[in-house]
C-alpha positions in Angstrom: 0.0 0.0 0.0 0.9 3.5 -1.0 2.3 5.2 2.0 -1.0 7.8 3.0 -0.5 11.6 2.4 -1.5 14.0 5.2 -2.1 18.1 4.1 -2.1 20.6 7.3 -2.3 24.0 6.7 -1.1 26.5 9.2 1.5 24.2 10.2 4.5 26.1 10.6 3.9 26.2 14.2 1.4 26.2 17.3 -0.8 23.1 17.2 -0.9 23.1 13.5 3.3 21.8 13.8 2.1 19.7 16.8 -0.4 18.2 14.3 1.3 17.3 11.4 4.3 15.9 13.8 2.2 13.4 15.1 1.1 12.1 11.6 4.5 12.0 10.2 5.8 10.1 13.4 2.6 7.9 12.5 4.0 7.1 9.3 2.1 10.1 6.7 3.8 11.6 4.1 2.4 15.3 5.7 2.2 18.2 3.5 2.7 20.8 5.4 1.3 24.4 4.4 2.3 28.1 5.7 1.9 31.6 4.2 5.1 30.7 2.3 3.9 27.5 1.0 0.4 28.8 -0.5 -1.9 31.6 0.8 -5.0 29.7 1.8 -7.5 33.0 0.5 -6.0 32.6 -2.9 -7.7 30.3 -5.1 -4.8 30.1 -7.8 -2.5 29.4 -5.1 -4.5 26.3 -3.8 -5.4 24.7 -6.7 -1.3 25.0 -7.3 -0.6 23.4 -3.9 -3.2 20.1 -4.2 -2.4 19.9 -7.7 1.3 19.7 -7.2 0.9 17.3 -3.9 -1.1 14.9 -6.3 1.2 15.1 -8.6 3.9 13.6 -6.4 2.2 11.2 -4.3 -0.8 10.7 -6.2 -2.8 10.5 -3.7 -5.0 12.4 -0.3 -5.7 10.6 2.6 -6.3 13.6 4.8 -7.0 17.4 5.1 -6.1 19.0 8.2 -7.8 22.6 8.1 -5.7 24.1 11.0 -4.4 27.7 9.4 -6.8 30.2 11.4 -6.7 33.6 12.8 -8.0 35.6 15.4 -9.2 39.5 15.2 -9.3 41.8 18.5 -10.8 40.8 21.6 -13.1 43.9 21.4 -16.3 44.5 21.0 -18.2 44.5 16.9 -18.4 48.4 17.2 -14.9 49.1 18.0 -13.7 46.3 15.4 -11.5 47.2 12.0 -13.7 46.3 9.5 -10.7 45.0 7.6 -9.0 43.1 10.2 -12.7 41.7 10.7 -13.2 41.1 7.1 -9.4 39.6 7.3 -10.3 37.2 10.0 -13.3 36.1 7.9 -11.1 35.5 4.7 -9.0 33.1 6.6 -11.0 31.4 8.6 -13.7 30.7 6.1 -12.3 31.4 2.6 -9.6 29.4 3.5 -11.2 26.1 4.6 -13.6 26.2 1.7 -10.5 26.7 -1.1 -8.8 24.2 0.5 -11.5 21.2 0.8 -13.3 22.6 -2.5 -9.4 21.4 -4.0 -9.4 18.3 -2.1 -12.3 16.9 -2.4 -12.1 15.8 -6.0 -8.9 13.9 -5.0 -9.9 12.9 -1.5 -9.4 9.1 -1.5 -12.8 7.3 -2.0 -14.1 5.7 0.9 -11.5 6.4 3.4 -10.2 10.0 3.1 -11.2 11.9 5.5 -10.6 16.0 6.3 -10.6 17.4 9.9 -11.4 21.3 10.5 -10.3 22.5 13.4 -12.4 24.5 14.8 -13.6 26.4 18.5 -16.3 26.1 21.3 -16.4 29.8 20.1 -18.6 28.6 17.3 -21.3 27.5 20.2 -21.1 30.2 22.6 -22.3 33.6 22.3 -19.9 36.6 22.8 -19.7 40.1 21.8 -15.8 40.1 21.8 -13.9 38.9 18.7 -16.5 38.4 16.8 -15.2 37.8 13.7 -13.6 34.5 15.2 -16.8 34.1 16.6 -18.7 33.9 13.3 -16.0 32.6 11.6 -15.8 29.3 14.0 -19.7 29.2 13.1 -19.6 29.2 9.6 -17.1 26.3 9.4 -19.5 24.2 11.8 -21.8 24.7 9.0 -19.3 23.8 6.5 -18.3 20.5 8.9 -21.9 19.4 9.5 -23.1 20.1 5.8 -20.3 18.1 4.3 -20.5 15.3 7.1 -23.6 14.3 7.9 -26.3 12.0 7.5 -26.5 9.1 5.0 -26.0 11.3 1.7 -22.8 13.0 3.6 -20.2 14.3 0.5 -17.3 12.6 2.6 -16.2 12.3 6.4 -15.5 15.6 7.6 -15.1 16.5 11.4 -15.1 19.8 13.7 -11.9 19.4 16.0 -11.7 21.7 18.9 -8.4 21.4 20.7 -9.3 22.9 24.0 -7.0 25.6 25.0 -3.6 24.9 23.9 -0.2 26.7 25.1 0.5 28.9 22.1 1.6 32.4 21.0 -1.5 33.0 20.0 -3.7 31.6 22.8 -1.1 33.5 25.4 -1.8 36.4 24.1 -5.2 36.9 24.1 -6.9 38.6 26.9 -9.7 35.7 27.3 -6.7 33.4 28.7 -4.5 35.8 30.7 -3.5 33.8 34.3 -4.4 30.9 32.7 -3.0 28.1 34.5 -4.2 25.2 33.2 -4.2 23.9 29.2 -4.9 21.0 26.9 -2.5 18.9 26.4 -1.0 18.7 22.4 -0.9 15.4 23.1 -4.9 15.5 23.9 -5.5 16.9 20.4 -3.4 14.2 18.1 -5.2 11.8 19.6 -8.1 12.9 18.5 -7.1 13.5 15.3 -5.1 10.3 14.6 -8.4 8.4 16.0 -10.4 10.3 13.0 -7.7 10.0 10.6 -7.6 5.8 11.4 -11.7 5.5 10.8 -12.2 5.2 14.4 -14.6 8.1 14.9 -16.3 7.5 11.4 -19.8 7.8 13.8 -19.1 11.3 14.6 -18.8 13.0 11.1 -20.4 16.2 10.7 -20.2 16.6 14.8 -17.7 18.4 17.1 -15.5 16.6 19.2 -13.3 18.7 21.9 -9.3 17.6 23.3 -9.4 18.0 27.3 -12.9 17.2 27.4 -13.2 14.1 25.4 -11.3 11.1 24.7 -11.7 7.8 21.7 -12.8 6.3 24.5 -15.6 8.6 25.7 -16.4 9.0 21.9 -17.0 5.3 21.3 -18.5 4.9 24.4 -21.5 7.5 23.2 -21.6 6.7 19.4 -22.5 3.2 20.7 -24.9 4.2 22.9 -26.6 6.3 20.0 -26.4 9.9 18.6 -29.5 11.8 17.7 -29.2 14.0 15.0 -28.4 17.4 16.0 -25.9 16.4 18.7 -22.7 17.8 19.0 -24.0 20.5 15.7 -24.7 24.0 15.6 -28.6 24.5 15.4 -31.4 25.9 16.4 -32.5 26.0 20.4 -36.4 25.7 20.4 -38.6 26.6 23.4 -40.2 22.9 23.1 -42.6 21.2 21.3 -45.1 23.8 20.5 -43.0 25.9 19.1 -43.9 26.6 15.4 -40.1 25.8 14.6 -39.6 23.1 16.0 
């Protein structure tokens, strides 16, 4: 068999380099993708990137959607519109270019692609909310792709918890901060997905520090109703109209 072929973006450090360590050291031929590699807002620039990894290995066994951003932590009306536009572009944009370039090479049956994502996308805030929205949108993109019978391929939301970064130490949200997720926690997860072993929750969120395979398998045999673990409407009950 073809040795299997790994592409992370953002992973030039932070957990995107912890990442696409812990496939190489599990025997992937990782791909690893950086502002100097390929912007992921340019279209040109992506379909350049997949076409030349296919090219060379002939094959995709995984997409890790890790390159991300974050605008300032203040509220929408003292935002930059273009720093919050900017935020958007990445964290959006970028996902979409990338698995929209994928896709069509994604290995049938098997190949799976991984965004990581936030539990920013489930909580309300009025701080950073581009991220906010952002981490939203790609939930939509995760659970659109990824679930249900007719699913286009297996496509999971990854939240890593809070990790020790430069960006996550520097954000005002995590200031005294004295415990954090464990890397370790997070390629777990991931190598669990990229192995087939949480097939059961494509389309869902999954969180490092909070969850484990274990815990995962545990409740994906004990059932999962449709909407759990996906972004999606809160109803007052049963009589209400939208329910």
């Amino acid at each position: 068999m073809s040795q299997l072929v790994a592409i992370v973006t953002g992973a030039s450090r932070g957990i995107g380099a912890h990442l696409a360590d812990a496939l190489q050291d599990n025997g992937y031929a990782v791909e690893r993708g950086s502002r100097s590699t390929a912007s992921v807002t340019d279209p040109g620039a992506v379909r350049s990137w997949v076409a030349d990894v296919v090219a060379r290995h002939g094959r995709i066994d995984l997409l890790v959607n890790n390159a991300g951003v974050i605008d300032a932590e203040v509220s929408l009306e003292r935002s930059d519109p273009d720093e919050w536009w900017a935020t958007m572009e990445t964290n959006v944009r970028g996902p979409y270019l990338m698995t929209h370039a994928v896709l069509p090479h994604l290995t049938a049956g098997t190949g799976r692609i991984v965004n990581v994502n936030s539990g920013s996308a489930y909580r309300n805030s009025d701080v950073a909310t581009a991220y906010n929205v952002s981490k939203g949108a790609l939930a939509r993109i995760t659970s659109g792709l990824g679930l249900g019978p007719d699913r286009t391929a297996l496509v999971f939301d990854l939240a890593p918890g809070v990790v020790r970064t430069d960006m996550t130490e520097s954000m005002q949200a995590h200031r005294g901060r004295t415990e954090w997720t464990a890397p370790e926690e997070v390629s777990a997860l991931l190598l669990a997905m990229a192995r087939g072993e949480l097939d059961e929750w494509s389309g869902r969120l999954v969180r490092a520090g909070a969850d484990t395979v274990e815990s995962l398998r545990a409740r994906a045999q004990a059932g999962l109703d449709e909407l759990d673990r996906t972004l999606s409407l809160q109803t007052w009950g049963e009589d209400d109209p939208l329910a």
